[in-house]
C-alpha positions as CSV (number, residue, x, y, z in Angstrom):
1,X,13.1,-49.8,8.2
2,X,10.1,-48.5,6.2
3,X,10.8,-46.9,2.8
4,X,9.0,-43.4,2.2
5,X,7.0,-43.0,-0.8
6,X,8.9,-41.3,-3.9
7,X,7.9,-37.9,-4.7
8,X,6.6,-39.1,-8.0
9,X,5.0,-42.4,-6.5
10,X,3.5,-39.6,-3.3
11,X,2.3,-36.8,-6.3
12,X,0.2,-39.5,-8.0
13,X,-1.2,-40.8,-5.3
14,X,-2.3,-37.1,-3.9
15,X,-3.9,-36.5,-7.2
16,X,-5.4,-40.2,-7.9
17,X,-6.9,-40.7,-4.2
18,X,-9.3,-37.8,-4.6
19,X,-11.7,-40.7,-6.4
20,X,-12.0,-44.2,-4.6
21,X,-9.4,-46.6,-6.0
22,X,-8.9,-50.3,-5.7
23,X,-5.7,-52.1,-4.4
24,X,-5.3,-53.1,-8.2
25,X,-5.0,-49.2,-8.9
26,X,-2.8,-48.3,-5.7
27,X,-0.4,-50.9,-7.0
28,X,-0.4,-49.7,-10.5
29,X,0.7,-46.5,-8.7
30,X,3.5,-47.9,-7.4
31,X,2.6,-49.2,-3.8
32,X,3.1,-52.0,-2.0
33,X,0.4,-54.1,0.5
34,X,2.6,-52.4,3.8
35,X,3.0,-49.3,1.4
36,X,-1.2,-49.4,1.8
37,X,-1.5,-50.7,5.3
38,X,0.4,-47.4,6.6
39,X,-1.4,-45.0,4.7
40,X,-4.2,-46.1,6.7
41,X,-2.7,-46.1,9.8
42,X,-1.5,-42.5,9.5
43,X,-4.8,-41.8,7.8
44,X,-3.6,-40.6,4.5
45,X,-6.4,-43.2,3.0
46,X,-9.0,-44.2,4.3
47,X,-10.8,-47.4,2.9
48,X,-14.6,-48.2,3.2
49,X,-16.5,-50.6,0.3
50,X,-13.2,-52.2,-0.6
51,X,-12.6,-48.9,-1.6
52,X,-9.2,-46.8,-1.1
53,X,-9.6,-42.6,-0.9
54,X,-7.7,-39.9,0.2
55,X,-7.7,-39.4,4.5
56,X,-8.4,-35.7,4.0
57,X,-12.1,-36.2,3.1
58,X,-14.9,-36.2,5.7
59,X,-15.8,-39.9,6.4
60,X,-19.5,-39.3,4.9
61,X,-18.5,-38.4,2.2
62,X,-15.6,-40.9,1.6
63,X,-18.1,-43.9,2.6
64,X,-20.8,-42.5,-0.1
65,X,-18.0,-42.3,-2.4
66,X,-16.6,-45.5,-1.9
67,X,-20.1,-47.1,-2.5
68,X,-20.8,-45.4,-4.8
69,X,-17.7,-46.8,-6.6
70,X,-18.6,-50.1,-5.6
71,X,-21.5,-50.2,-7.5
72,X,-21.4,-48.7,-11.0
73,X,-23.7,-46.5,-12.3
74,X,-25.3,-45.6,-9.0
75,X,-26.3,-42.5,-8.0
76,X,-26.2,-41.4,-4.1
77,X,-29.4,-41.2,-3.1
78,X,-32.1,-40.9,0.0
79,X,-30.8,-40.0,3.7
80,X,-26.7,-40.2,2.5
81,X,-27.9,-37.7,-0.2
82,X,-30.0,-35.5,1.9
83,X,-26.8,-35.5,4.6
84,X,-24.7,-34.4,2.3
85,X,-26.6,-31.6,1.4
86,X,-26.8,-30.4,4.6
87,X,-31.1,-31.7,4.7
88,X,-32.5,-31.8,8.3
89,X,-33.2,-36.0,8.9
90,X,-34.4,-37.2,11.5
91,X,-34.1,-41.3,12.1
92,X,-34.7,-43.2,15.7
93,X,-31.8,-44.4,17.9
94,X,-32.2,-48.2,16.1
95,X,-32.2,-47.6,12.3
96,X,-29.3,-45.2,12.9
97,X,-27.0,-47.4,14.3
98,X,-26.2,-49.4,10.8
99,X,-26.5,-45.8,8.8
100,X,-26.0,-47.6,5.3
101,X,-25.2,-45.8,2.4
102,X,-28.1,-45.4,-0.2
103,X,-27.5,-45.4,-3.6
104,X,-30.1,-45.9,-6.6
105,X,-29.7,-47.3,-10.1
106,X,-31.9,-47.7,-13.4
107,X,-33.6,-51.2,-13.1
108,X,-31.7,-53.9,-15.9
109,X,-31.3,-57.9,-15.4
110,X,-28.3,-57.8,-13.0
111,X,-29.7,-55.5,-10.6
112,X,-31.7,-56.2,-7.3
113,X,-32.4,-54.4,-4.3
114,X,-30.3,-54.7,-1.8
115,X,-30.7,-53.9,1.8
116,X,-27.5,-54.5,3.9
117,X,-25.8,-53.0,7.2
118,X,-23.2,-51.1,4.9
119,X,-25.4,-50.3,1.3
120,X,-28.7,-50.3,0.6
121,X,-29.4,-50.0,-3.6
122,X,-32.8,-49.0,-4.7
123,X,-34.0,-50.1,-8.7
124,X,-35.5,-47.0,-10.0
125,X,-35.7,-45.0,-13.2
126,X,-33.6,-41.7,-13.2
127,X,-34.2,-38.9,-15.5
128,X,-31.7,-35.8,-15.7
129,X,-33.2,-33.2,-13.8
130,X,-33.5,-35.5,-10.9
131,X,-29.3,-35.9,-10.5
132,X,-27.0,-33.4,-9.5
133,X,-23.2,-33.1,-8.9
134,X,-22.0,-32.6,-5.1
135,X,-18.5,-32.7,-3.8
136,X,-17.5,-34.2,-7.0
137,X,-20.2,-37.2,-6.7
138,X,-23.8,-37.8,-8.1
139,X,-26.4,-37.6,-5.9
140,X,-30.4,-37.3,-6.5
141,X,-31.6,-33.8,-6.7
142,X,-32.6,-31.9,-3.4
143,X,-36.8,-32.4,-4.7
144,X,-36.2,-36.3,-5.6
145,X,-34.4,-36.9,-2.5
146,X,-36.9,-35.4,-0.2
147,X,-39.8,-37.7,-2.2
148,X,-37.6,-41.0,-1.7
149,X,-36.9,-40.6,2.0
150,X,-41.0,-39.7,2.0
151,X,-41.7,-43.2,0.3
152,X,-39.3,-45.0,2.9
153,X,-39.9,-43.1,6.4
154,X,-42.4,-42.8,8.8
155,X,-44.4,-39.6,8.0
156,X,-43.3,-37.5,11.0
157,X,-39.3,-37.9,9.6
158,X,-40.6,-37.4,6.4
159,X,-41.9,-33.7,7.3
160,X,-38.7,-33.0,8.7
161,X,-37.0,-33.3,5.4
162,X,-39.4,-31.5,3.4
163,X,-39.8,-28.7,5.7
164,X,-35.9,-27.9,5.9
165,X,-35.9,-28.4,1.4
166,X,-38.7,-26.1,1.1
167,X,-36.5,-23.7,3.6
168,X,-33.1,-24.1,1.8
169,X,-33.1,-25.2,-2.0
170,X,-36.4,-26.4,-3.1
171,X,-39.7,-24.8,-4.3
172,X,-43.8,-26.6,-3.7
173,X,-43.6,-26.9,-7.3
174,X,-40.1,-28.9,-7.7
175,X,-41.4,-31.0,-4.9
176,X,-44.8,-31.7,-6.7
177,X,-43.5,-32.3,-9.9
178,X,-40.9,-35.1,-8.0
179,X,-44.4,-36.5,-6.3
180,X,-45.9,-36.3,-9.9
181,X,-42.7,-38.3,-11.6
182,X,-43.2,-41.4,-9.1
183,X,-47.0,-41.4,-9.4
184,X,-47.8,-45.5,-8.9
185,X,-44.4,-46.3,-6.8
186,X,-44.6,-48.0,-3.6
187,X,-45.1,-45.3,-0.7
188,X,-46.4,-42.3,-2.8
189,X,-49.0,-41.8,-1.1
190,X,-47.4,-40.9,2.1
191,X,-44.9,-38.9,0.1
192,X,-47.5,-36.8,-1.1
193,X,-49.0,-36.4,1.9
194,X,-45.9,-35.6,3.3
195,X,-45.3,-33.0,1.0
196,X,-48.5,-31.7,1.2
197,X,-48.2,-31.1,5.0
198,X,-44.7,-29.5,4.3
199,X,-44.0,-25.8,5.9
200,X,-40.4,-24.0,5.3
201,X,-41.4,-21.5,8.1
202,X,-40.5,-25.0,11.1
203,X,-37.1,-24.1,12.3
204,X,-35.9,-27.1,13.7
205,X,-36.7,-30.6,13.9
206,X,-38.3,-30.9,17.1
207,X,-41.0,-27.6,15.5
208,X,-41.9,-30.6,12.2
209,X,-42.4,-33.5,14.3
210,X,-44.4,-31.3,17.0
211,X,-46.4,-30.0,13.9
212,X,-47.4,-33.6,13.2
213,X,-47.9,-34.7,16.5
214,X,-50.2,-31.8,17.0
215,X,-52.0,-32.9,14.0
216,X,-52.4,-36.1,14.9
217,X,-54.1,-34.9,18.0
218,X,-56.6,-33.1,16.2
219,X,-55.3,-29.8,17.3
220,X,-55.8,-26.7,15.0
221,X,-53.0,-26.4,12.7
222,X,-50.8,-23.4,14.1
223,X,-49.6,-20.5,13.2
224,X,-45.7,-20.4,12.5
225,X,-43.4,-17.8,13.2
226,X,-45.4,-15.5,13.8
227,X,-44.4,-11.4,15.0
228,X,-46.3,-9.5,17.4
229,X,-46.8,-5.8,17.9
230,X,-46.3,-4.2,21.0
231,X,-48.1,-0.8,20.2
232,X,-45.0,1.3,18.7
233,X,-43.1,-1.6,16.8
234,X,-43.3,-4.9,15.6
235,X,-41.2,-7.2,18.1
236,X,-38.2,-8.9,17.2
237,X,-39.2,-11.8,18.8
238,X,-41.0,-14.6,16.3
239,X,-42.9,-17.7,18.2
240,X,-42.9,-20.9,17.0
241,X,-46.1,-21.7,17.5
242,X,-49.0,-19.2,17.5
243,X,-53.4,-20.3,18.1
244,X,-54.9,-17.2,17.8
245,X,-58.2,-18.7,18.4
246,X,-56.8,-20.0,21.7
247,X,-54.7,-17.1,22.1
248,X,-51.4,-19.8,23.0
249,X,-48.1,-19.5,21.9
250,X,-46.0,-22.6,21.9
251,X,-42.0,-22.8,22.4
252,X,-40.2,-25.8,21.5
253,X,-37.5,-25.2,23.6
254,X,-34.3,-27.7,22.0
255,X,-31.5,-29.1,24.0
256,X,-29.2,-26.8,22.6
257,X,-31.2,-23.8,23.2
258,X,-29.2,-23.3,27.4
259,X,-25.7,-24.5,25.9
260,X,-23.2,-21.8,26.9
261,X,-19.4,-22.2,27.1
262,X,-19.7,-20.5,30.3
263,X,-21.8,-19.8,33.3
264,X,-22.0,-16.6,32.5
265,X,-23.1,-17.0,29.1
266,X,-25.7,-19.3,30.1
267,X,-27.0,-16.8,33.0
268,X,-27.1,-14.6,30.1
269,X,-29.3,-16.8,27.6
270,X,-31.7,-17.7,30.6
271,X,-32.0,-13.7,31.6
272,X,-32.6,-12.9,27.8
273,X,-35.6,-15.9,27.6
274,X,-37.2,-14.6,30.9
275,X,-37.6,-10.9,29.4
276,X,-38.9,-12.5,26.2
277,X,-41.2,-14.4,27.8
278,X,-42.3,-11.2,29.5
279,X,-42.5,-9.5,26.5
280,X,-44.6,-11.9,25.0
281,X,-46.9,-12.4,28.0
282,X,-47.4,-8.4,28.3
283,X,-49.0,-9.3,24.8
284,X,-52.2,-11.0,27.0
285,X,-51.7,-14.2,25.8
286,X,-51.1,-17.8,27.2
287,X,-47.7,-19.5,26.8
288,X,-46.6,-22.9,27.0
289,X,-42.8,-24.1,26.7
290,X,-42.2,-27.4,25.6
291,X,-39.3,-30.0,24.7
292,X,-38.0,-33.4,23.6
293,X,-39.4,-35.3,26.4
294,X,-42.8,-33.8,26.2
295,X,-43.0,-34.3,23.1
296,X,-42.5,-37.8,22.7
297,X,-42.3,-39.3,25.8
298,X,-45.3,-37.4,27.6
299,X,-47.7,-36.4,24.3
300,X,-51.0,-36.5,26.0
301,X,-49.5,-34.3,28.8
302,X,-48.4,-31.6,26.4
303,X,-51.5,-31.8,24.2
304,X,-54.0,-31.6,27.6
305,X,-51.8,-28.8,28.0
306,X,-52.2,-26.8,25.1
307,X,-56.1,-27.3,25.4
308,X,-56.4,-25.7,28.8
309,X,-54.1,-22.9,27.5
310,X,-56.6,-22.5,24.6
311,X,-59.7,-22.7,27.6
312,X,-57.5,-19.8,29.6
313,X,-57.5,-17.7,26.6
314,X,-60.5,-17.7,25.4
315,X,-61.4,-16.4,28.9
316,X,-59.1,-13.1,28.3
317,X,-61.0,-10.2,28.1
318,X,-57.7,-7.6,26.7
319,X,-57.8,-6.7,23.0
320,X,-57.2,-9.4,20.5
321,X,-53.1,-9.6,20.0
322,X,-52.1,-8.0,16.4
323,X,-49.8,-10.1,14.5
324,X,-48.8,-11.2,11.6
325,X,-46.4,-13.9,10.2
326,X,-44.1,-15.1,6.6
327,X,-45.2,-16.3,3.7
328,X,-45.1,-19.8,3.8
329,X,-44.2,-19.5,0.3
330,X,-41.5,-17.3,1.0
331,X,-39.6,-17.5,4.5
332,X,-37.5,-15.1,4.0
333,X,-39.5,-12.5,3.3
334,X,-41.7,-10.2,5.4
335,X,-45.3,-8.8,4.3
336,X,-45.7,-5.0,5.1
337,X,-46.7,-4.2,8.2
338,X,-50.7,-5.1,8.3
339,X,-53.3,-2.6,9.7
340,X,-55.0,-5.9,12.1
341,X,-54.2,-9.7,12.6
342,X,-53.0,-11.3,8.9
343,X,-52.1,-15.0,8.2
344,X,-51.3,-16.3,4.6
């Protein structure tokens, strides 16, 4: 017969598991090895990093915490940090199947970096402004986060980072100054450029890497988000992609974009796109919709697309569209209605 947990033995645990403990701790506590082994199988702890934490907390965030634990004086740093702060990353299929936790630490004698299937641990200084508290752990700020993922990943994940920062808690400035603080370390350079090439106004993943692969096609850089008016009002519809020199709007149309509980619902969602893109096209302008697949698996396709788009609308003979779009510097924020076509 198995012997419940005291009340005392039960209320100490409750309050101790909110921070990773060891087995030396738990038993200090009052529990036993099959005391332990059942608390995992009902999933009142969970255990990760030879690590024991309470079973209520999401599994992210017990694994950081955990390693983090593991390894003293580290501070939760690059993709772990920027998913638990809700940062847009974007990894391919084979990196993400290990999904490590990353930590950092100041450099001394007894540390190295490590690079394992669970943990990887980055040497690097740390300064106060560049750590914050999350959740109750210590993670690099939203800016020095976003310039160590740049140092490590591919340029076009890099932009999807810093794209979603600059949208939801960081300013040009913040990220410049992080770019400025790690002046010399492997992989700035493609940080700055990273950050450089950084727009809040992408809305999604699939709009940053598009952006780059765009710009690795030597396409003009685009317009984003940008309104049109329809001769009485501005509409509410925003495009992702706007070449007014090609007069081209480009979609990125996500896999999520048809998802509908129903078949109603989706009926619905497909009626509502067809009368926007009649709205749009009423606006004498070409439009191309694009996704995933075209993106990365058909490139030249799309691009060859987008150029004969740009040959059509040059060819239109209708009055110049009037539009305007956000401050990049400012998503959130409309300009006043402009008297002709304004970018900023």
């Amino acid at each position: 017969m198995v012997k419940k947990l005291s009340d005392e033995v039960r209320q100490a645990l409750l309050a101790a598991a909110r921070e990773p403990q060891t087995v030396g701790d738990l038993r200090q506590l009052g529990l036993h090895n099959h005391d332990v082994q059942r608390l995992i199988r009902n999933r009142s702890l969970q255990r990760f990093h030879h690590r024991y934490i309470s079973g209520s907390l999401d599994e992210q965030t017990a694994r950081a915490g955990c390693a983090q634990a593991a390894h003293p004086r580290s501070v939760i740093s690059h993709r772990t940090a920027a998913v638990l702060r809700d940062l847009r990353v974007w990894t391919d299929n084979h990196r993400l199947l290990t999904n490590p936790v990353w930590l950092t630490c100041e450099p001394g004698k007894q540390r190295r970096n490590q690079k394992r299937d669970d943990v990887v641990l980055r040497r690097a200084d740390l300064t106060s402004p560049e750590l914050q508290r999350h959740r109750g752990l210590l993670l690099t700020s939203d800016s020095r986060t976003v310039v160590d993922l740049a140092r490590e990943l591919p340029f076009a994940e890099a932009v999807v980072t810093a794209d979603h920062a600059l949208a939801l808690s960081v300013s040009r400035a913040e990220l410049d100054d992080a770019v400025r603080r790690q002046s010399g370390w492997p992989g700035i350079q493609r940080a700055r450029s990273a950050v450089a090439f950084a727009d809040p106004r992408a809305e999604s993943a699939l709009e940053s890497m598009a952006r780059v692969v765009f710009a690795d096609a030597g396409l003009p850089a685009p317009v984003l988000q940008a309104q049109f008016w329809d001769g009485h009002t501005w509409m509410l519809e925003r495009v992702d992609f706007w070449w007014p020199d090609g007069r081209t709007v480009g979609e990125a149309d996500g896999l999520a974009k048809f998802e509908a509980a129903t078949p109603a619902e989706r009926r619905r969602l497909l009626r509502r796109n067809y009368e926007r893109d009649q709205r749009l096209a009423d606006r004498d302008l070409e439009l191309i919709h694009f996704g995933l697949e075209d993106l990365f698996q058909r490139p030249g396709e799309l691009v060859n697309r987008l150029y004969a788009a740009f040959t059509r609308g040059r060819r239109r003979t209708g009055a110049d569209p009037i539009w305007r779009t956000t401050d990049p510097h400012d998503p959130h924020c409309w300009p006043l209605p402009p008297a002709a076509n304004t970018s900023f």
